[in-house]
C-alpha positions as CSV (number, residue, x, y, z in Angstrom):
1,X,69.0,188.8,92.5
2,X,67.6,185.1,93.3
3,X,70.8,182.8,94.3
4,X,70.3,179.3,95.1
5,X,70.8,176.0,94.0
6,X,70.8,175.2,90.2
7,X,71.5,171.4,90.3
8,X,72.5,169.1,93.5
9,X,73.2,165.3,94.1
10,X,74.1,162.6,96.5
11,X,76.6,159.5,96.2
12,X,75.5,156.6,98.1
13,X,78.7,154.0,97.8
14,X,77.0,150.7,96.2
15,X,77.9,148.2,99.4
16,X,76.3,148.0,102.5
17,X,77.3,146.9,106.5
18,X,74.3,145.3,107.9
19,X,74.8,146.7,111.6
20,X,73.5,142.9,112.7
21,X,76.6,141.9,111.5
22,X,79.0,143.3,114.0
23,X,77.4,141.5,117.3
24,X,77.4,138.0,114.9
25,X,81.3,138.6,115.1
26,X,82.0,140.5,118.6
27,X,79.0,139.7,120.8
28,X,78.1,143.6,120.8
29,X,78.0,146.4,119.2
30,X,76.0,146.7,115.8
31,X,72.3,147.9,115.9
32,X,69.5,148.1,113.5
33,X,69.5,149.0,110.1
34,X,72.7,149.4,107.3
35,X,75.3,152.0,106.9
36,X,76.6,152.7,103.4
37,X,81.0,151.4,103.2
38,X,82.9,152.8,100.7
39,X,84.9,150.6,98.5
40,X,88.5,149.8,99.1
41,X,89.1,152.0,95.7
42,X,86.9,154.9,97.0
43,X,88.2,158.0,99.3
44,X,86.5,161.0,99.9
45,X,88.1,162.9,96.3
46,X,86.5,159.7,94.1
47,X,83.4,159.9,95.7
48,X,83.1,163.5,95.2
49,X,83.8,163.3,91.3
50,X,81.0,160.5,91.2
51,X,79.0,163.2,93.1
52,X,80.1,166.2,90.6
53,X,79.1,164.6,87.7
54,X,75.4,163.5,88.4
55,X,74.9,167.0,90.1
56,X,76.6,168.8,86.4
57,X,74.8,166.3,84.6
58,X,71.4,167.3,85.1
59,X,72.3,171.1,84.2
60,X,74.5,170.7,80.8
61,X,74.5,174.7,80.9
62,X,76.1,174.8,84.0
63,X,79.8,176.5,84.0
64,X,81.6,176.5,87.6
65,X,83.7,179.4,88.0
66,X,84.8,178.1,91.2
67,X,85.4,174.6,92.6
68,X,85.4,174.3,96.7
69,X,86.0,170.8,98.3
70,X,85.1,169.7,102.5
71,X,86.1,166.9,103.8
72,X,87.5,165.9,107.1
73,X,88.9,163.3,105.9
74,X,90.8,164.4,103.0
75,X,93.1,162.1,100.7
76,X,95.9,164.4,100.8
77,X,97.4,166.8,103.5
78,X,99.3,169.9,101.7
79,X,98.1,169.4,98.4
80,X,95.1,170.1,97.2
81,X,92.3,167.5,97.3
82,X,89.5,169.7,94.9
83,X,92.6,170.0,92.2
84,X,91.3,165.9,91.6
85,X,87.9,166.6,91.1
86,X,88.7,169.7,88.9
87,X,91.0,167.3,86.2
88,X,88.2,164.2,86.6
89,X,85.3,167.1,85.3
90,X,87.6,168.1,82.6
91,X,87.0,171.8,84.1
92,X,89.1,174.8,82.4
93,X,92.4,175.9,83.9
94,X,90.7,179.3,85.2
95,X,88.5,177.3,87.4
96,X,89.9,178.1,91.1
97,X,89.4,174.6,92.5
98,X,89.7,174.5,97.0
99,X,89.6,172.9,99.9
100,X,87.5,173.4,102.9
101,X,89.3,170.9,104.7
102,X,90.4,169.0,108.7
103,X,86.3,169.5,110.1
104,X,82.8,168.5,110.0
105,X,81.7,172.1,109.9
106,X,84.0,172.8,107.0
107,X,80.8,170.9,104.6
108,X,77.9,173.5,105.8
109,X,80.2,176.5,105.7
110,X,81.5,175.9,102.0
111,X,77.6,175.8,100.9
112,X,77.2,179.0,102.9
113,X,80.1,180.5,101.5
114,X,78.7,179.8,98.3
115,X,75.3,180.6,99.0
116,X,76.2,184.7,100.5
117,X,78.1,185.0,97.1
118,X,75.6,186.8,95.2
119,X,76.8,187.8,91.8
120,X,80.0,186.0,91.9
121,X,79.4,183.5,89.7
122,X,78.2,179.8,89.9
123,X,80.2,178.0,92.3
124,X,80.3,174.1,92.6
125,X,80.5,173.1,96.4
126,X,81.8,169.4,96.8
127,X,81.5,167.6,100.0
128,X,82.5,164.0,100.7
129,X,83.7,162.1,103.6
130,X,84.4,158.4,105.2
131,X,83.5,157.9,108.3
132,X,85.0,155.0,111.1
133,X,86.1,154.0,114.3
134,X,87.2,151.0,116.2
135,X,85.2,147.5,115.7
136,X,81.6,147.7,117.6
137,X,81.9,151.6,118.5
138,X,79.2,153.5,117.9
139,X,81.1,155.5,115.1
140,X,81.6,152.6,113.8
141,X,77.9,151.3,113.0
142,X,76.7,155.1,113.3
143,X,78.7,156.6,110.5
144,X,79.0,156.2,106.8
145,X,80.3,156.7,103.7
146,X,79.5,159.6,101.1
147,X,79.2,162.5,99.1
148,X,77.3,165.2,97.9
149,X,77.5,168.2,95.3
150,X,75.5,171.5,94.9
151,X,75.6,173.5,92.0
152,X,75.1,176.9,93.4
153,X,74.5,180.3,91.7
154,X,72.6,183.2,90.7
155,X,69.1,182.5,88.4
156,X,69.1,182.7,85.0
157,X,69.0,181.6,81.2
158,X,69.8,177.7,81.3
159,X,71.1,177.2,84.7
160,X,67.7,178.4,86.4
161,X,67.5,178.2,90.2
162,X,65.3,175.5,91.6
163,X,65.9,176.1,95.5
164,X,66.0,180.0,96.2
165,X,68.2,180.7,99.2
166,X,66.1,183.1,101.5
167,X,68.3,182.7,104.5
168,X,70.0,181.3,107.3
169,X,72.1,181.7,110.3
170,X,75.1,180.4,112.3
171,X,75.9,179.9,115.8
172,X,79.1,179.3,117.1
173,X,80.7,178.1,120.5
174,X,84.4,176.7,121.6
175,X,83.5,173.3,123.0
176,X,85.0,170.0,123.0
177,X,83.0,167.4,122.3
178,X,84.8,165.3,119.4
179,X,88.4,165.6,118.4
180,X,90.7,163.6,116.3
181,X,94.4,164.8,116.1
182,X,96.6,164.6,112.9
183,X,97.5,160.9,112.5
184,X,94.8,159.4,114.4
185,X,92.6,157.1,112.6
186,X,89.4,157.4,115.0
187,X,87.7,160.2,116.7
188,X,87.3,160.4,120.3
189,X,84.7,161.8,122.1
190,X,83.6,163.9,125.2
191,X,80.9,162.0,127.7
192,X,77.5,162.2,125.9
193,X,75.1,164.4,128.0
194,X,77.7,167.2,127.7
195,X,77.7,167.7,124.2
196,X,73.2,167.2,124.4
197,X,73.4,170.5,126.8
198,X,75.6,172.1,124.4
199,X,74.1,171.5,121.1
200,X,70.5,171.8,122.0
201,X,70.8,175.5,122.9
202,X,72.7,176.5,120.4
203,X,70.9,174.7,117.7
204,X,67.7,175.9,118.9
205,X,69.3,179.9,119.0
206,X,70.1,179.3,115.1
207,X,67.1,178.2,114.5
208,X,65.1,181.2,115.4
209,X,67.5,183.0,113.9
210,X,67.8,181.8,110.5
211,X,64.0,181.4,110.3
212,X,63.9,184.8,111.6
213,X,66.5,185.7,108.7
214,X,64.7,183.6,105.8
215,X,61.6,185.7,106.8
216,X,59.6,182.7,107.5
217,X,57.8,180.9,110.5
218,X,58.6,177.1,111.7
219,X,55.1,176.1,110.9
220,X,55.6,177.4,107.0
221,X,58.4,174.6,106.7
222,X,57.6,171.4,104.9
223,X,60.7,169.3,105.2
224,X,63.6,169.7,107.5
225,X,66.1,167.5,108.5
226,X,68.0,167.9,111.8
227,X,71.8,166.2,111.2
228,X,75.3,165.8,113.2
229,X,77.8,163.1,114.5
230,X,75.9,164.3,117.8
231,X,72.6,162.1,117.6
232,X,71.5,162.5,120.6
233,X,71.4,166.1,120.8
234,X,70.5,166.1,117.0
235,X,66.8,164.1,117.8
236,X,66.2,166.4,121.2
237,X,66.7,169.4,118.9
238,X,64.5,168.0,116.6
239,X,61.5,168.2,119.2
240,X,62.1,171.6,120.0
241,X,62.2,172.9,116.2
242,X,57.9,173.6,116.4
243,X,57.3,172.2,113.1
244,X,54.6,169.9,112.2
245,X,55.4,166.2,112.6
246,X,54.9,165.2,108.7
247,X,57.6,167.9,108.1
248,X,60.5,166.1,109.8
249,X,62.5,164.4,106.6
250,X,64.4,161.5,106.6
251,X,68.1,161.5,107.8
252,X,69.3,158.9,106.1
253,X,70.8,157.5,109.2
254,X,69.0,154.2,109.2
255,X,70.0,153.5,105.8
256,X,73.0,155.3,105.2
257,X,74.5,156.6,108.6
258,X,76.3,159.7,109.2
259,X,78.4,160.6,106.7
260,X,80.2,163.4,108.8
261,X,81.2,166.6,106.3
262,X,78.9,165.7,103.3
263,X,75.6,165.0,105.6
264,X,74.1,168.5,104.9
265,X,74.8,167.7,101.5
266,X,73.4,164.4,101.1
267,X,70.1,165.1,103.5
268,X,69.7,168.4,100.8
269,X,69.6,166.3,97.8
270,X,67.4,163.7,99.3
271,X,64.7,166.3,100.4
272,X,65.3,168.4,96.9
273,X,64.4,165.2,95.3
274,X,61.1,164.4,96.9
275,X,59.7,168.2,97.1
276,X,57.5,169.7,94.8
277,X,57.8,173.7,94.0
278,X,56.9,176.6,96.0
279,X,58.0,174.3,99.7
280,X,60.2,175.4,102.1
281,X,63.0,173.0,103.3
282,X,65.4,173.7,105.8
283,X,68.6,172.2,106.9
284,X,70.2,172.2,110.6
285,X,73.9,171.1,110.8
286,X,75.2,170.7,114.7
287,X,79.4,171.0,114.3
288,X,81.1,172.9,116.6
289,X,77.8,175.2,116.9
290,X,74.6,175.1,114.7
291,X,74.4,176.0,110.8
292,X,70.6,176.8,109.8
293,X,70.4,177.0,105.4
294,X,66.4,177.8,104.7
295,X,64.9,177.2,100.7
296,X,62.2,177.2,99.0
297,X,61.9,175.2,95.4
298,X,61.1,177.5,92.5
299,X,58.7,176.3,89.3
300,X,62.0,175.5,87.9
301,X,62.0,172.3,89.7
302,X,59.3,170.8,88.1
303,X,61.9,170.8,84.9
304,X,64.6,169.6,86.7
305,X,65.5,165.8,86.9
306,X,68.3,164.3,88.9
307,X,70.3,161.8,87.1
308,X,70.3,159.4,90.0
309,X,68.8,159.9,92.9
310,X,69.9,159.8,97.0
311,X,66.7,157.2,97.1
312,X,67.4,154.9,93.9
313,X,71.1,154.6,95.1
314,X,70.2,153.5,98.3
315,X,67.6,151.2,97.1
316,X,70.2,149.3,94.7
317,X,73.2,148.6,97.4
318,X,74.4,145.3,98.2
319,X,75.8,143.6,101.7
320,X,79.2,143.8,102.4
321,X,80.3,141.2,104.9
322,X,81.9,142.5,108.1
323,X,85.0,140.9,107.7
324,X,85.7,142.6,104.2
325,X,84.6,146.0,106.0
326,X,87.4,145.6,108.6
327,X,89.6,144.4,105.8
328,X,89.3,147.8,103.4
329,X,89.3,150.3,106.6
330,X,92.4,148.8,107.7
331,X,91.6,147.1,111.0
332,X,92.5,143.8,110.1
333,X,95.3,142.6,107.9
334,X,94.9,139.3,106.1
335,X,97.5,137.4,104.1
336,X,98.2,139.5,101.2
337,X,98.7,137.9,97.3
338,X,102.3,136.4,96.7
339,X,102.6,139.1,94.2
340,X,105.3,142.7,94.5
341,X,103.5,145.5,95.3
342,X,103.0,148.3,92.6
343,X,105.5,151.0,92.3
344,X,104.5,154.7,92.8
345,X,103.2,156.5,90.0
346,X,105.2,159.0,88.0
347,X,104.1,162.4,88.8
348,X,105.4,163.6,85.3
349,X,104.0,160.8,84.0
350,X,100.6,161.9,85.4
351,X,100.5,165.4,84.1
352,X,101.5,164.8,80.8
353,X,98.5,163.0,80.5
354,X,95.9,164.8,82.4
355,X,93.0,164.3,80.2
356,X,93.5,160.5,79.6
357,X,94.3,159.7,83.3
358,X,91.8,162.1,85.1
359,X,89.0,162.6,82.3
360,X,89.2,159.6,80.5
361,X,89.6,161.7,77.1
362,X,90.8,159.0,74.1
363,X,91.1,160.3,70.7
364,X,89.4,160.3,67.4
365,X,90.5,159.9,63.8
366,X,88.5,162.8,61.7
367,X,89.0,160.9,58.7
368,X,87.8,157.8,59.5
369,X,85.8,158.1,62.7
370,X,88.5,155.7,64.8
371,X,88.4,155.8,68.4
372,X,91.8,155.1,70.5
373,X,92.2,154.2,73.7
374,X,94.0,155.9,75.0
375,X,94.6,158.7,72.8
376,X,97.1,158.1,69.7
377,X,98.8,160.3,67.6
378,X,98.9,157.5,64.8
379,X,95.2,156.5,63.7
380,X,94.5,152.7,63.6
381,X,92.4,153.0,60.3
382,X,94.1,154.8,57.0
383,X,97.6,155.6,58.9
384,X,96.9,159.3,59.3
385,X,99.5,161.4,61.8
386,X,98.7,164.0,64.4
387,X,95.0,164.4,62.6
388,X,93.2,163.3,65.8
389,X,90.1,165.4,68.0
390,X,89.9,164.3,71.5
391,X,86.4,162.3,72.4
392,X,85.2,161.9,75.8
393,X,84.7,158.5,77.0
394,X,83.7,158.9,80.5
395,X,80.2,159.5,79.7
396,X,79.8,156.6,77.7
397,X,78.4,153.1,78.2
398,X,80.3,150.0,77.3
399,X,79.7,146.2,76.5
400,X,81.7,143.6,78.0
401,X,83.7,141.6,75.0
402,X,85.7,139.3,77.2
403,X,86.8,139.4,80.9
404,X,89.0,137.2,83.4
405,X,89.0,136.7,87.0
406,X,92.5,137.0,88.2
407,X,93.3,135.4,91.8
408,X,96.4,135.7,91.8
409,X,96.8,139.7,90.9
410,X,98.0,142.2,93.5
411,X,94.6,143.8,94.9
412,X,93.1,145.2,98.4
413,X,90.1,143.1,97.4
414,X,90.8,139.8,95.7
415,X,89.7,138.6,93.0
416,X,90.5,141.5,90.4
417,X,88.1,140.9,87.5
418,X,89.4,142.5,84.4
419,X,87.2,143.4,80.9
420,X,87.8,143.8,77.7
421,X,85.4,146.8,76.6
422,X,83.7,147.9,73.4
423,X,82.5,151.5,73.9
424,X,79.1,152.7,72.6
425,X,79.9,154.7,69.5
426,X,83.6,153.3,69.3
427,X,86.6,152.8,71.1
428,X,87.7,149.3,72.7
429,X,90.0,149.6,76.1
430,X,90.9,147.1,79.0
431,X,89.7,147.9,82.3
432,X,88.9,146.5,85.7
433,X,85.7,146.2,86.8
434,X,84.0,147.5,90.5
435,X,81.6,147.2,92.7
436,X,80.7,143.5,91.4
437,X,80.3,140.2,92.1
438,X,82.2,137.8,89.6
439,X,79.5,135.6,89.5
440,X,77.6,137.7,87.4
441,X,79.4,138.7,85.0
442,X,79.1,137.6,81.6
443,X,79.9,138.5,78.5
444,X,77.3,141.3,76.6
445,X,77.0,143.0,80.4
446,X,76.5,146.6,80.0
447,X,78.9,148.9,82.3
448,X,79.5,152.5,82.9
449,X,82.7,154.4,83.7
450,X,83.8,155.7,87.5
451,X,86.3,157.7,88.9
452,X,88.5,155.1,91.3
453,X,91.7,155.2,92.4
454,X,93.8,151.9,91.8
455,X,96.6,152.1,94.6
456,X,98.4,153.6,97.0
457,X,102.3,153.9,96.7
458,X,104.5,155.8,99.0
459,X,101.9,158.1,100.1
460,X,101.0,158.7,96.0
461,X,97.1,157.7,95.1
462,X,96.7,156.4,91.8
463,X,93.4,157.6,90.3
464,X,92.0,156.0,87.5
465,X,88.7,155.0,85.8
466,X,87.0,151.5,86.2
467,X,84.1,149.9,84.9
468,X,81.2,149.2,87.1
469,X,77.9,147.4,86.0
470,X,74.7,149.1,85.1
471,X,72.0,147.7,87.1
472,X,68.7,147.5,86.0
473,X,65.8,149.5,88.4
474,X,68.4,152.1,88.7
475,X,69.1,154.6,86.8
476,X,73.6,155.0,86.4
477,X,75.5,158.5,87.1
478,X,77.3,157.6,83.4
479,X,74.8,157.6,80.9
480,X,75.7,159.0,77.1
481,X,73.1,161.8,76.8
């Protein structure tokens, strides 16, 4: 039975910290290139629903019968991060949603997981993760912000494999070279050329053995990315793999950084993207040990389309300035708006209205076609009771009618810009906007709907959806089919 990969995607956050930027402020630190910064309404759940829904969206016929989340940087401790993602997709109850959570080998040993479970169904593997460290460290500039999802299961009518898993291998060792206990909001790290005589070895052992396992030779591979918060060790692997020199892939760490957990994930997409069928890609993951995952794309791919790729994302990010980048992760605090702080949300509240809150589900008249939102039992149009159908709004894009720029308004990331929106097809609702500048927004905008979350309140996260702006030369995750 051929198991693989059915449908797979990256989420590149939209801003970007230009690594130039740090030495303009401290006098060292930064470096060449940009990483990607996640916004101050993103977290590593968020991000993973953004990631979700272009990787679901490109196979409609897709139906997860599991759910797995890795992070190691999860929004919640003790409760279950994946349960988010699970009520943002609108999945059925039955869907076991997980977390592979606390490490940065937790994101190549969900996929794995996933990919050994032959005839158990298709499981969606979820990894995300935000990645920091104090101003003008090497974390710092190094890292960055994403996500990744792979839709992963066994070939056949409508949710056709387009990367056959033909094998891999894993190598582990107890060493410690990067640590970061409960609490702690940076890593810390063991002296450099210790963790290079680790990881080299051991990378280079899995290697052999998962080509040896996939039944393939090192000059058959056509892309392969090498990847770990080690870079060092990561590049002097990467000489010792034997493959030829057009074969090495981009690691999207000259554009995107290290984004920690979800970097096997992202590279994946990224080299899914660009290949053509019948190639042989290859993956290396150095985390506590070496993780080896060995494809080849199937004819399948050539019908297969993502709905927004690793490349276009990256391509349409904007500059975030340094200061704002120190300002969402915490490091600074500036004066705050003379305004109370929200209250925590109602967890009641909250579950009583699952579908509205996490899947942005209004309702529909079936007499008269009215759209509310949010969902009504009373239609607008003719009066009629408790004669409603739900209709999914997340999916849909929206025209700005009017908007405001409020100063004053409690936010993380003054101004809050707030629009009134007329949905495509029906439906009107008020919603903050994202991920924009509010010198460009005018009225007739187009925008598409995203998974955010709005605050945090004693230790509560308030998810929610927002309204970000669909950008021309790039295709948006949110597009009604």
């Amino acid at each position: 039975m051929t198991r693989g990969i059915v449908s797979i995607a990256g989420y590149v956050p939209y801003r970007r910290l230009q690594r130039a930027d740090v030495a303009k402020v401290f006098g060292s630190g930064g470096g060449k290139g940009a990483r990607s910064v996640a916004s101050h309404d993103e977290d590593t759940s968020t991000m993973g629903v953004e990631a979700a829904r272009l990787a679901l969206r490109a196979v409609p016929g897709a139906a997860p019968r599991s759910l797995w989340f890795a992070s190691a940087t999860p929004a919640y401790l003790d409760k279950t991060n994946a349960t988010t993602v699970h009520a943002a997709l609108r999945l059925p109850a039955d869907v076991g949603a997980y977390d592979f959570g606390g490490a940065l080998r937790s994101g190549p040993g969900a996929l794995r997981s996933a990919l050994d479970g032959s005839g158990t169904g298709t499981t969606l593997v979820v990894v995300a993760d935000l990645r920091d460290g104090l101003p003008t460290s090497a974390d710092e500039v190094a890292g960055g912000d994403g996500a990744a999802a792979v839709v992963i299961g066994d070939d056949g009518p409508g949710t056709p494999v387009i990367a056959e898993f033909l094998g891999g291998s894993a190598v582990s060792d107890e060493f410690l070279d990067r640590w970061r206990t409960a609490g702690d909001r940076r890593s810390r790290t063991w002296e450099e050329r210790f963790g290079e005589t680790r990881y080299v070895p051991l990378g280079a052992d899995a290697w052999e053995a998962g080509l040896k396992a996939a039944g393939v030779t090192a000059e058959q591979i056509d892309h392969v990315v090498v990847t770990g918060m080690h870079g060092r060790a990561a590049k002097a692997l990467g000489r010792k793999l034997g493959v030829r020199d057009d074969a090495m892939a981009d690691d999207l760490s000259a554009t995107v950084g290290q984004t920690g957990a979800a970097h096997v994930g992202l590279v994946l997409a990224a080299m899914v993207e660009q290949a053509t069928p019948d190639q042989i890609i290859a993956v290396v993951s150095l985390a506590d040990g070496a993780d080896v995952l060995v494809f080849r794309t199937t004819a399948a791919l050539a019908a297969w389309s993502p709905a927004d790729s690793v490349a276009a994302q990256i391509a349409a990010g904007a500059d975030l300035p340094y200061g704002k980048f120190l300002t969402w992760r915490g490091m600074v605090t500036p004066e705050p708006p003379r305004r109370p702080e929200p209250q925590r949300v109602s967890s009641s509240a909250a579950w009583r209205n699952e579908d509205w809150k996490f899947g942005f589900v209004g309702s529909q008249d079936r007499s008269s076609g009215a759209v509310h939102l949010p969902p009504s039992r009373v239609s607008m149009d003719g009066g009629a009771v408790d004669d409603m159908v739900p209709i999914d709004r997340a999916d849909t894009e929206a025209t700005i009618a009017t908007y405001t720029i409020d100063r004053m308004a409690y936010s993380a990331s003054p101004p809050v810009v707030f629009a009134i929106l007329d949905f495509d097809g029906g439906g009107r609702f008020p919603v903050e906007l994202t991920d924009v500048d509010p010198d460009t927004v005018d009225i007739g905008n187009k925008v598409a709907m995203t998974f955010r979350k709005l605050y945090t309140s004693d230790g509560i996260h308030d998810y929610f959806w927002k309204a970000k702006p669909v950008r021309a030369g790039s295709p948006d995750p949110a597009l009604t089919d």
